[in-house]
C-alpha positions in Angstrom: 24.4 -13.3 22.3 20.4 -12.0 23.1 18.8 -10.5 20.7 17.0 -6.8 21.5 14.2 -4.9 20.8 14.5 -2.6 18.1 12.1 -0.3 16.6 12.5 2.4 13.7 10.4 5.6 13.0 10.1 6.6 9.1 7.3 9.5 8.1 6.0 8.4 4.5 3.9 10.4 2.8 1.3 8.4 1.7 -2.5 7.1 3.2 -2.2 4.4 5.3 -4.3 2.3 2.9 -1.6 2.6 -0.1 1.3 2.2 2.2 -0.6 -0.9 4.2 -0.9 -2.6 0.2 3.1 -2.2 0.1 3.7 -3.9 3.4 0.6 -7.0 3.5 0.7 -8.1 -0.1 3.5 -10.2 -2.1 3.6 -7.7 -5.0 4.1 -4.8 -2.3 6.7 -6.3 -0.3 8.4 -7.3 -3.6 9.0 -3.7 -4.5 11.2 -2.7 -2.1 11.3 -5.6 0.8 12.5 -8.7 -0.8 13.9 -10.0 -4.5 10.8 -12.3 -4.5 7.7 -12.9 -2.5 5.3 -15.2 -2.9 2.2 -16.1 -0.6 1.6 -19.7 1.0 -1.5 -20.5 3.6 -0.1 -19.2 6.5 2.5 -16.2 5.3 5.1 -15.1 2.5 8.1 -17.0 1.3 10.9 -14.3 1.4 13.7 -14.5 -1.1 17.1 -12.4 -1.2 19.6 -13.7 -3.9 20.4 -16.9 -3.0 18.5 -17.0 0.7 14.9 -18.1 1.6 13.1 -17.8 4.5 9.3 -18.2 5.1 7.2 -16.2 7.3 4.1 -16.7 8.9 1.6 -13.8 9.7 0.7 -14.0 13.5 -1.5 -11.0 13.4 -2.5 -8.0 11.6 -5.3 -5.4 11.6 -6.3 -3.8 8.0 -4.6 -0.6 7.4 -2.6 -0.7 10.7 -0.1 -3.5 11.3 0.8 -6.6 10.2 3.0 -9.0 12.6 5.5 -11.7 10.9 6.9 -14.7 12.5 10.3 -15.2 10.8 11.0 -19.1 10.9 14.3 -18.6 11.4 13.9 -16.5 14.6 13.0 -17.8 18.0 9.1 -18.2 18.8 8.9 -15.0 20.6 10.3 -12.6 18.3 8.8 -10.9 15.2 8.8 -8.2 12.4 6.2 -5.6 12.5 5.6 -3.0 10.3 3.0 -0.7 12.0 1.5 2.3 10.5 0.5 5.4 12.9 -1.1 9.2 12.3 0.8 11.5 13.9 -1.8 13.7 15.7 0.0 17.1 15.3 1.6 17.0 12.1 -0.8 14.4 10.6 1.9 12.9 9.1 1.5 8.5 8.7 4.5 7.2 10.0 5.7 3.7 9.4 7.3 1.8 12.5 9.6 -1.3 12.1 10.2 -3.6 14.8 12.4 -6.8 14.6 14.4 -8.4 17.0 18.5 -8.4 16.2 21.9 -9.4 17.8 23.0 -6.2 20.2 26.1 -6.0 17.7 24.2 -5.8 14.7 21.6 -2.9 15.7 23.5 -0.1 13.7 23.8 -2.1 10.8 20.2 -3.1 10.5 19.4 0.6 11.3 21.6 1.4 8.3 19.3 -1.1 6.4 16.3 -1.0 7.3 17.3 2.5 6.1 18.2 1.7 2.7 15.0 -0.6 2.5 12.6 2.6 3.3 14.0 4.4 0.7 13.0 2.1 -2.1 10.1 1.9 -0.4 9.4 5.6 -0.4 10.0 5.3 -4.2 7.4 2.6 -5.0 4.6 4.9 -3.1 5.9 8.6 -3.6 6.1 9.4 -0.1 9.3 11.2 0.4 9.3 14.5 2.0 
């Protein structure tokens, strides 16, 4: 089955520079991401439980995006965690995009969900 598109909106409320730390760094992504992180030349080395999987930064920009190549995933896909202002409520807003199976979109909504949340802990941005 072909993998789609997906991309998910959260408003945090925190500065782009604190929430950019939390998304870019091993002890950020550790927090609320991942069990473990850890950094290698090229990337992070993910690890949930029992699973590892490395992931190689392909682009980022400070304080605005950073672009992961998931080894596991075919050369054209990606996860990106974006940052954004909104320009009427000035709110940052954090977008997600990853590629996923069609049948498995509602269930990585549902996680990437449950991921934000922790995340919103670690940097005191909930509503």
């Amino acid at each position: 089955m072909a993998k789609v598109k997906c991309t998910y909106d959260f408003v945090i409320k925190s500065s782009p520079a604190i929430l950019y730390n939390f998304l870019s760094t091993p002890s950020g992504l550790s927090q609320w991401f991942a069990d473990h992180v850890s950094e290698y030349d090229k990337g992070f080395i993910f690890s949930w439980e029992e699973y590892v999987e490395k992931g190689e930064v392909i682009d980022e920009e400070d304080c605005h995006f950073i672009r992961i190549h998931m080894e596991s995933n075919d050369d054209d896909e990606y996860l990106e965690f974006r940052i954004e202002k909104s320009e009427v409520t000035d709110d940052t807003i954090l977008i997600i995009t990853e590629f996923v199976e069609q049948d498995e979109v509602k269930e990585q909504q549902k996680l990437w969900a449950t991921q934000v949340d922790s995340l919103l802990t670690c940097v005191g941005g909930r509503n």
